[in-house]
N, C-alpha and C positions, 0 to 999 in steps of 0.2 A: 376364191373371189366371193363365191354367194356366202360361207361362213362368215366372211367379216361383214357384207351389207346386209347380213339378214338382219342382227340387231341394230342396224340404223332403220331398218324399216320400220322396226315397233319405237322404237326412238323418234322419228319423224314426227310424226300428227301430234305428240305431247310435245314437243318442240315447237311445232308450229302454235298450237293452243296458246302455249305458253310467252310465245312471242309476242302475239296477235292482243291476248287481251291482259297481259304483266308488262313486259318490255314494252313494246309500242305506244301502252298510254301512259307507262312513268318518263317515255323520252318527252313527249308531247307534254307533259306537266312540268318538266322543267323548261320546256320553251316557253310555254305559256306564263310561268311564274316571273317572266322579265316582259310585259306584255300589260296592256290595261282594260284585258279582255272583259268585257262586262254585259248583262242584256242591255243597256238602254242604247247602246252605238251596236251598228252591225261589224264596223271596223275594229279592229285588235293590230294597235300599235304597239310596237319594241320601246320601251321606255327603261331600259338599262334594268338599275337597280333600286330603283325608285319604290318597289314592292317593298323590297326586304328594308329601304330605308323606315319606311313609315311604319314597319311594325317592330322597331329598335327606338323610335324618335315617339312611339303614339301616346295619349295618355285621355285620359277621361275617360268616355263610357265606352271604348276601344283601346283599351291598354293593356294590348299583346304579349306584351312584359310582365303583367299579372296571371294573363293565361299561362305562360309558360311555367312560370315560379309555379300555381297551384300543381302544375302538370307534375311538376317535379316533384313535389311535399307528398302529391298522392304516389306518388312510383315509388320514390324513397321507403314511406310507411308504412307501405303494402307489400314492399321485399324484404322489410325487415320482422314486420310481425307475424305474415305467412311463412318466412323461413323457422324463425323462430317455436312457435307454436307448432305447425307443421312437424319439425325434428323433434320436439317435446313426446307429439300424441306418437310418431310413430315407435320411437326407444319403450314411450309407456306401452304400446299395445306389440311391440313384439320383446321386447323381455320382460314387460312389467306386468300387465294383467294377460292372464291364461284361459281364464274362463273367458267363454261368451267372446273371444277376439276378435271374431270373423266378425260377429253380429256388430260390434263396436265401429269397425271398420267401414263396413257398408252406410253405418249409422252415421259416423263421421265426412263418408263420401256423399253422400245422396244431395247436400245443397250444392254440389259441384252439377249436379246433371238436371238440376232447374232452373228452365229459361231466366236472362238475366231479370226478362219485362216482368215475370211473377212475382222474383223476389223483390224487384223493386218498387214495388204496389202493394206488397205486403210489409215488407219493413218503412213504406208509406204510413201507410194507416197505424204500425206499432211505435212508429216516432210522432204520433201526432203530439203537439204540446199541449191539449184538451180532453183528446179522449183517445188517446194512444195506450196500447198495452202497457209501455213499459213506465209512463209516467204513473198512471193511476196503480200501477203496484209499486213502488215506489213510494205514493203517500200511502197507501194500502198499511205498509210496515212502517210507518213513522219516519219515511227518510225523505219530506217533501226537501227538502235544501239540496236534495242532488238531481231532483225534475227540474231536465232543462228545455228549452224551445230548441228540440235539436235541429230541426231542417230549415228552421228561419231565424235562428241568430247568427251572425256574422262571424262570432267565435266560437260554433259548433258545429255548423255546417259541413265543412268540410272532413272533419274529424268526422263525425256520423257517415259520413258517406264511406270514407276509409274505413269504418268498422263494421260498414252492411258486405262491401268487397273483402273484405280479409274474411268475413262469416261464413261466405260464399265459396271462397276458391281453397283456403287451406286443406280442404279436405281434400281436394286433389296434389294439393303437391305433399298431403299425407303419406300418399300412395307409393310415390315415386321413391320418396323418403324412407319407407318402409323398402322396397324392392332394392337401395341399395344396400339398407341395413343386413337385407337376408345376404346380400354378395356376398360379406366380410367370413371370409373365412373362421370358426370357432376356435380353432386350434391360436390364432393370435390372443385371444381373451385367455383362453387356459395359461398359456405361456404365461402371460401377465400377474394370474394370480397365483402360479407357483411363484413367480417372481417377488409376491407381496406386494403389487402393485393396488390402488384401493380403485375401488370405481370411478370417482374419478379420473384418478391419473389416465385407466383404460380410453375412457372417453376422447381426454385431449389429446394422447399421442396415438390412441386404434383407428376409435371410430370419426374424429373427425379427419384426420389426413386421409384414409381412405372414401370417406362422403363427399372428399371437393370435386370429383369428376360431375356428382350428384349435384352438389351446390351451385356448381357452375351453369348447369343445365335448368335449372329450377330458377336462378338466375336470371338468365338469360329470357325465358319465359315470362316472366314477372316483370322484367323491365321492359319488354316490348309491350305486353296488353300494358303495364303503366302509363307507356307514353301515347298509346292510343285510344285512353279509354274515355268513352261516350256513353254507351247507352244508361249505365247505372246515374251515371251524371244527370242525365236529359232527361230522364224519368223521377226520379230523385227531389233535386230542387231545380233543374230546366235553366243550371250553372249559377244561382243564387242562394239567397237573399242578395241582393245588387250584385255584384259579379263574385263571390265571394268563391264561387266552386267553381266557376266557368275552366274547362280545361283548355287545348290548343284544338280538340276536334269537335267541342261544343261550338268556340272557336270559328270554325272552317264552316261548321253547319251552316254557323247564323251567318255570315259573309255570300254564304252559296246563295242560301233564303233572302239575301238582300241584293243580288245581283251581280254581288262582285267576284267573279270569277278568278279574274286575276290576282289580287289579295288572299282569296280561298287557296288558290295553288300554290303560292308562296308560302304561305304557312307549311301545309303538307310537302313540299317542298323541304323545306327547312326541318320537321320534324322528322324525316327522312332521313335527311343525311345526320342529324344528332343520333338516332338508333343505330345509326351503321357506326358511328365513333364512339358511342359509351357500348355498344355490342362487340365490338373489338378490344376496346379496352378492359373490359368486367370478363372477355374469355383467356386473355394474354394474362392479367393480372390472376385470376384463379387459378389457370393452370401452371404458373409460377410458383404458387403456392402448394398445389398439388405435388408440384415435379421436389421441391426441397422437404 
């Protein structure tokens, strides 16, 4: 008897934790997200779905339907170019350069383990459209036609911001990239090239079928911070030039900041149960991939 409750005992208290402040205020967030909870009324009336109506129906300077769409263009471009680049530097830094690897490595990793608020106040001031690093080198070498106002025009804004986060995170999912690569057994690449098989070929039938457990995971990570990401945003352009960056949790900020609770929760609400259906579907779909 004591064998089997003794690991309920160490189980217990993270269960409770866990209930107390995960469970109990996402039950309470989805009561509330049907609700017209606000500061300006002390009462919090049940008003069906009148939440989620108005942020499907809204449009002007709350056009929820914008926040989403940018939510998604940022998620999308940010799993696709950190996957991408990611699996590049790592195949480069573990069969392609030798020298110096680790150093390259670390090199590569280190904007991953700085606060987002730093980089985001630094690639601030290097985007500036007046006296930003990267414009004045830019006319520096005679290529003034490609200085643009990246953090306040409408069609750069956002693109800017998905190139300060992909700056930032690739070198973490470098890592992981790399730790699958070392998995792959060597004996499948020799087989290959008694076989006459050429590098490529190695690539598409070795190493990516055995990287999608990899893929999947990196993934999955990528798509969750995409759908919730804020602070690079908020610091960045503070969801502008006009709503042009604004994402679903910049979103939620300014709703909280304006009183409206109820709105606020429906949102996160909603952006909730989309994680839990494109996170089911991107691990069913890759590991299908994986299994054939």
């Amino acid at each position: 008897m004591k064998s089997k409750a003794y690991p309920l005992y160490f189980a217990g208290g993270a269960l409770v934790l866990y209930g107390l402040f995960y469970v109990l205020p996402s039950l309470l967030g989805f009561y509330y997200a049907f609700t017209d909870w606000n500061s300006y009324s002390s009462e919090v009336n049940f008003i069906g779905f009148n939440n989620f109506r108005l942020i499907f129906t809204s449009g002007g300077s709350a056009n929820y339907l914008l926040y989403i769409r940018n939510t998604v263009i940022f998620t999308v471009a940010t799993i696709v170019l950190k996957t991408a680049i990611a699996l590049g530097l790592a195949l480069l830094l573990t069969n392609g350069i030798r020298r110096l690897a680790y150093f390259h490595r670390v090199l590569m990793y280190l904007p991953a383990v700085l606060p987002m608020l730093v980089v985001s106040l630094v690639f601030k001031s290097i985007l500036n459209p007046a006296t930003g690093l990267l414009n004045s080198f830019l006319r520096g070498v005679g290529l003034d036609f490609m200085a643009q106002r990246w953090l306040v025009d409408v069609n750069w804004a956002l693109p800017s911001v998905i190139g300060v986060d992909t700056w930032r995170g690739v070198g973490y999912i470098m890592v992981i990239m790399i730790a699958g690569l070392q998995s792959i057994p060597k004996d499948y690449y020799e087989a290959a090239a008694i076989d006459g098989a050429s590098g490529m070929a190695s690539f598409w039938r070795i190493t990516l079928p055995l990287m999608m457990p990899v893929l999947t995971v990196t993934t999955v990570l990528n798509l969750l911070y995409g759908l919730k990401v804020f602070d690079i945003v908020f610091v960045l352009t503070n969801g502008g030039p006009g709503r042009a960056t604004d994402t679903v949790y910049t979103a939620i900020f300014d709703e909280f900041s304006k009183g409206r609770y109820g709105v606020a929760t429906t949102l996160s609400t909603l952006l909730f149960l989309i994680m839990i259906v494109l996170g089911y579907f991107v691990i069913r779909l890759m590991h299908r991939e994986a299994e054939e």
